[in-house]
N, C-alpha and C positions, 0 to 999 in steps of 0.2 A: 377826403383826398387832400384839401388841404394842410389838413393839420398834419398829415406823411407829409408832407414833402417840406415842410419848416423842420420834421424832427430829422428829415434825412441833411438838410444843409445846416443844422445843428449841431449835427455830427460829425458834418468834413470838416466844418470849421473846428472844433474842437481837436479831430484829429491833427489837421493841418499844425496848431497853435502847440499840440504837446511834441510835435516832428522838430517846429523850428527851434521849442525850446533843450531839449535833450542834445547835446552838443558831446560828442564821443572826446573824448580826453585821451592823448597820445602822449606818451611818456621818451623822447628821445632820449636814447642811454650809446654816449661816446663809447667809442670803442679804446681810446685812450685811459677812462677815468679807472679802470680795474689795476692796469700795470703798474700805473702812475705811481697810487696808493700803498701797492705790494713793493715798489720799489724806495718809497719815502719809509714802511714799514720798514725794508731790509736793512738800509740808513739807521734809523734812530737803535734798531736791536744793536748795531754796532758801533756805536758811540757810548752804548750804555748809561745805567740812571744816571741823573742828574747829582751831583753832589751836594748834600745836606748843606743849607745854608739860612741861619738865621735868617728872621721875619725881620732885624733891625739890618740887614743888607737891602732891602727893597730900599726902592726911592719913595714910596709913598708912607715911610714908617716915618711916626712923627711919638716920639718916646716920651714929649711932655704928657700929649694928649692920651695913651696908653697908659700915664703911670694913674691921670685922673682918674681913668675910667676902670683902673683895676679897684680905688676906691669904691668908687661909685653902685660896682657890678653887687661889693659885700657891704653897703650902706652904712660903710664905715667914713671917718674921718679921721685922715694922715696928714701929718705934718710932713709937708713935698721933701723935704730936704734929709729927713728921717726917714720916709719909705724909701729913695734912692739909694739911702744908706743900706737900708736894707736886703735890697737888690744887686750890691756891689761886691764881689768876693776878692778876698786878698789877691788871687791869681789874674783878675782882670789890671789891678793896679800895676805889679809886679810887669806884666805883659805890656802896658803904656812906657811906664818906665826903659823896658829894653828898647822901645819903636825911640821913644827920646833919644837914646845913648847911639843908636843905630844912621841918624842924622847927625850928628856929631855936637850933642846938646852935655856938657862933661856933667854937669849936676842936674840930673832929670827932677822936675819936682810933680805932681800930680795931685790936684788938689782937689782929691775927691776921698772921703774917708773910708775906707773897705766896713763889714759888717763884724767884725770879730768880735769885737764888745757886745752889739745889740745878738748874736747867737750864744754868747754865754749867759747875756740877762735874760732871754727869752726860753732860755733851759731850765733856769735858774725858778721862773714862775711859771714857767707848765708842770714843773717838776709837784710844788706848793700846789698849787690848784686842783692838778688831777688828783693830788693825796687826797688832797680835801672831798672831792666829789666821786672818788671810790667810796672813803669813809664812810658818806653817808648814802649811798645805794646797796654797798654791801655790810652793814654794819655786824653782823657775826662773823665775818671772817678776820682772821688772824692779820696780824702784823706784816709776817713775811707773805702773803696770800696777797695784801691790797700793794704791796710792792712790786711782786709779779705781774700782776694785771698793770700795773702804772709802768713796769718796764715796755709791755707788751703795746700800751697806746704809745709808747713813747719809740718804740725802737724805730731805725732808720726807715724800712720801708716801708711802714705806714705810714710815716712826717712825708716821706718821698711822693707817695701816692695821694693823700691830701694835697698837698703842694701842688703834683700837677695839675690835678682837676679844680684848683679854685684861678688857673689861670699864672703861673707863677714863673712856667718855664721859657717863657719869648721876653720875657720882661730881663731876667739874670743876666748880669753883666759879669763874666768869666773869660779866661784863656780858653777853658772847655766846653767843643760843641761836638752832639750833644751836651746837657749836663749832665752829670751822676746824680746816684741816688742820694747821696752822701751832701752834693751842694743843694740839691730840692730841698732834702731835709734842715739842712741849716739857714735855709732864705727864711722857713714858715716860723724857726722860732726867732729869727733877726727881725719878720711880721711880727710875730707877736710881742716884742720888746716894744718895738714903736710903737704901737700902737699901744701898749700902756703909757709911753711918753707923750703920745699925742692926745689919746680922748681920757683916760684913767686907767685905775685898775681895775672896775665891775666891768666895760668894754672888750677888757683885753679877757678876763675872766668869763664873760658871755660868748666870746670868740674860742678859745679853749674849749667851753663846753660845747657849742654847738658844730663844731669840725672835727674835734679831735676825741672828748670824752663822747659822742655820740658815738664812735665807731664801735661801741660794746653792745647795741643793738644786735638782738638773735645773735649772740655769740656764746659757744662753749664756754666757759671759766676753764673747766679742767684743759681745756690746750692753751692756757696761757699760765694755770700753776700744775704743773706735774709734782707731784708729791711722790720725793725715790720711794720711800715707805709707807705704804700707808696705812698697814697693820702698828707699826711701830709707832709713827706717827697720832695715831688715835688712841693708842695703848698710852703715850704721855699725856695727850692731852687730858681723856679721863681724869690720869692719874694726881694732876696739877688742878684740875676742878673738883679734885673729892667724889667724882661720880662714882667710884666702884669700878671692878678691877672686868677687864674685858676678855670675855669666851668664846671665842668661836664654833660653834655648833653643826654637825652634818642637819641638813633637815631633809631630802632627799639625795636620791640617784637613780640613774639606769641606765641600760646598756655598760657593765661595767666588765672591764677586761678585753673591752672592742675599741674598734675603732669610733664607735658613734656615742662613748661613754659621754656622759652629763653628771656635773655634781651640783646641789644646791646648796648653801652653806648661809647660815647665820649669824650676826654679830649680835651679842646681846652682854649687857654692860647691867648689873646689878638686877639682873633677871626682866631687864625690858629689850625688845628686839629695836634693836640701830637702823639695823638696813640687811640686806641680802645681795645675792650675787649668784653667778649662774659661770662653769669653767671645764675644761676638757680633763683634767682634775682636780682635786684637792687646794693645789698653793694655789691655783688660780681664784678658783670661785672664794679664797679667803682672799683674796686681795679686792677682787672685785667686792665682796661685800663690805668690805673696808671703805674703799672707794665710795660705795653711794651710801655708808654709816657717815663720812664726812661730810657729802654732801648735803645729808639732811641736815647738820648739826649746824651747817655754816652757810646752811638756801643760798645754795648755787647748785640747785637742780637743774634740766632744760627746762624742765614745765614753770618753773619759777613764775614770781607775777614783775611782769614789763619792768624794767627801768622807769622812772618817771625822771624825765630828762628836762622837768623844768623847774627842779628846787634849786 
């Protein structure tokens, strides 16, 4: 009997202690805050976005401390006065100069040098260097072939697109905001000028390879050299290496006279087979087997073996 009646006040109390701790949570919701909101919403929809405005209009932009830390992010070393440089485009100068003339300043002077020079020296060795690290990734391919690919790492929108992703575009000092493709592209080779003035030429050359000749990684060759010909094309090359005179051969077909015709066609050059191809007729599948008779001759297959992007 006793031990009931200790388990029954064992029990109130426990009930009791889980009542007073269990506290019901009431959420008051004004009847103002929903209008309020829809009304602040209707505002701001009619004022429309915000107008685009550089990161160096904030008050908390501090442009020395951003030029260090653009070093710093590519564990490079700039000489401060040459990366500014290189940050400067003629149209920003041009644009101080009128604010001068505009106060009534009669001989504006601006003593900040624009980047003109360091974008033609910076052309000048990416140009040199990529030759150099085509050459030797692709060494069977031809002359105008390692040009191609070098115009391809080199042309505007890939310098643009490097450019912006390594941090390039809040830094540019231009008349023009946005920047263009056109001034991204010419800041990264005005970077890479300086920075062979600041740290050397392997620097500046390590820099090249690892931002710029990287971007050949898993990439086509054929959509950076389109060859107009390339039955003709492989018919001289042969011709100019002594290999023997080049046939193109049917090896199969079917469905022929329809719509779902297939041809297969062979290149074979002193009775060894080049390469093949596959075409809805005739000139096709001889082109296409043109097409991968090159590519074996000059490996620049897809299946090819990696780039090795650290010689």
């Amino acid at each position: 009997m006793f031990s009931v009646r200790n388990t029954l006040r064992l029990s109130a109390k426990i009930l009791q202690a889980s009542t007073e701790s269990s506290k019901v949570i009431t959420r008051d919701f004004k009847r103002w805050v929903a209008p309020t909101m829809k009304e602040l919403r209707r505002r701001r929809k009619m004022v429309g976005p915000e107008p685009l405005r550089p990161r160096s209009s904030h008050l908390e932009w501090n442009y020395r401390a951003e030029i260090f830390a653009f070093g710093s992010r590519l564990h490079e070393k700039f000489d401060e006065k040459l990366l500014r440089q290189a940050f400067t485009h003629r149209s920003y100068i041009i644009q101080e100069e009128m604010k001068q003339k505009d106060v009534g300043i009669e001989e504006p002077a601006v003593l900040m040098p624009d980047n003109s020079q360091l974008v033609e020296n910076g052309e000048e060795l990416m140009t040199k260097c990529l030759d150099d690290y085509v050459a030797k990734a692709l060494p069977k391919m031809p002359l105008d072939g390692r040009i191609a690919v070098r115009k391809h790492l080199m042309n505007q929108e890939n310098l643009a697109h490097i450019s912006s992703y390594i941090g390039t575009k809040d830094l540019i000092l231009s008349a023009e905001f946005p920047v263009t493709g056109a001034i991204l592209a010419d800041t990264l080779k005005a970077i890479v000028a300086a920075l062979e003035e600041s740290s050397g030429i392997e620097r500046a050359n390590a820099f090249v390879r690892d931002f710029i000749f990287t971007q050949l990684n898993q990439k086509d060759i054929d959509e950076m050299w389109k060859v107009p010909d390339p039955l003709q094309y492989l018919t001289e090359y042969c011709s100019r290496n002594n290999l023997g005179e080049v046939e193109p051969r049917l090896i199969g077909e079917c469905g022929k006279n329809s719509i779902l015709a297939a041809y297969h066609v062979g290149i074979y050059c002193n009775r060894q087979l080049l390469g093949t191809g596959f075409g809805e007729n005739v000139d096709t599948a001889i082109e296409e087997a043109a097409k991968d008779s090159l590519r074996d001759i000059f490996d620049t297959q897809v299946c090819r073996r990696p780039i090795n992007f650290q010689q």
